[in-house]
N, C-alpha and C positions, 0 to 999 in steps of 0.2 A: 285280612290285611296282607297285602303283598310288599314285599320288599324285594330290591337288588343287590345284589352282592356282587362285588368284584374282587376276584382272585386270581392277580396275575394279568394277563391277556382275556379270563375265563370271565365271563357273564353269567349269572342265574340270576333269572326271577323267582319266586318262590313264596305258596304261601299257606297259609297254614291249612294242615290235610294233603299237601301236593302231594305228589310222586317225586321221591329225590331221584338223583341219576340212576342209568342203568347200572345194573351189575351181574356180569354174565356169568360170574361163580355162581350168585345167587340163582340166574336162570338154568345152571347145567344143572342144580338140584332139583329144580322147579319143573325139569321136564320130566323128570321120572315120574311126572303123571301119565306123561304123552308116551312114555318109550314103551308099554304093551300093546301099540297099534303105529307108532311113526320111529324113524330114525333116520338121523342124521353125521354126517361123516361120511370119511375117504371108503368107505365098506356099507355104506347104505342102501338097503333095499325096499323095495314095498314089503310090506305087510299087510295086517289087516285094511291099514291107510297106507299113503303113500309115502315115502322117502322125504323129507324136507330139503332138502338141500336147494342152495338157490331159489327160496321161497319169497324173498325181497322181489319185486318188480316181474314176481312167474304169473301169469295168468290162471286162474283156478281151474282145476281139472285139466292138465295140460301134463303131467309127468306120463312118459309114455310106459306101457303097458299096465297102468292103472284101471281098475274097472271103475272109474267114478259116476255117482249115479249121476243121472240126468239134472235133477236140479242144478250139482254144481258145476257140472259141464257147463250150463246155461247162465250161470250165475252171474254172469258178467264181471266177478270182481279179480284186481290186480293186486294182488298180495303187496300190503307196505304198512309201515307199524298202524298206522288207521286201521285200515281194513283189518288189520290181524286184531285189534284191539276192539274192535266190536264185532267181527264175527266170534275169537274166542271167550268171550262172556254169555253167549249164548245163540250157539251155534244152530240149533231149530230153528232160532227166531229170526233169522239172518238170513238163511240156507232153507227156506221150508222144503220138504222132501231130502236134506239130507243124509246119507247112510252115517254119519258121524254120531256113533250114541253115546253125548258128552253133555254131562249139565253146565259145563262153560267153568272159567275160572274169573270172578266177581271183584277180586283184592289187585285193586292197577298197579300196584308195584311188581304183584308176580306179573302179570302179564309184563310191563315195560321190560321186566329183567329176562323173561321168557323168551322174549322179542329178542332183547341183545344178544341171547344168547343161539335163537335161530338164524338170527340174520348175518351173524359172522362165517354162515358156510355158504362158499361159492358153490355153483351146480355141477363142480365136482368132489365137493366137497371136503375141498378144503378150503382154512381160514382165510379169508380174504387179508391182504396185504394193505397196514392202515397209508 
């Protein structure tokens, strides 16, 4: 059953099982999966994986001095909450030959909040200005 809400100027559709809004507290916790191979912020560097910063609209395998494998150099894809939401639920099966050894995160609320919570740093890492 879907239903509309209106709240305020604010529209949501919504229906049972959705993903309710993002929430990027919930994503700063949700990445201490990702933080023993990525980080992100005004001090971010590669690691095992790359840096996120300015991962919204970056082309994959594109952070320089990253050793990214071939596949995802090749992969054609442009990072935006899509792409991040189905390559991170399972990242082999998206990315074959990936060096990312991730069995994906499956629950779309951590991803949505995961997302909000990546996509608020500019490529240099800091908060983008709403």
């Amino acid at each position: 059953m879907m239903r509309t809400l209106s709240v305020g100027a604010i529209m949501l559709t919504v229906s049972a099982g959705a993903v309710s809004a993002q929430n990027v507290a919930d994503g700063e916790r949700d990445f201490a999966v990702c933080r023993a191979c990525h980080q992100v912020g005004d001090t971010a560097e590669n690691m095992l994986g790359p840096q996120l910063n300015g991962l919204d609209g970056r082309k994959a395998g594109s952070v320089a001095d990253y050793p990214y494998s071939e596949a995802m150099k090749n992969s054609g894809i442009t990072w935006n909450a899509a792409t991040f939401k189905e390559y991170i639920h399972d990242p082999q099966a998206i990315v074959k030959g990936t060096k990312m050894p991730f069995a994906g995160i499956k629950d779309d609320q951590k991803v949505a909040d995961l997302w909000a919570y990546i996509s608020q740093f500019d490529a240099d890492g800091a908060i983008k200005k709403k």
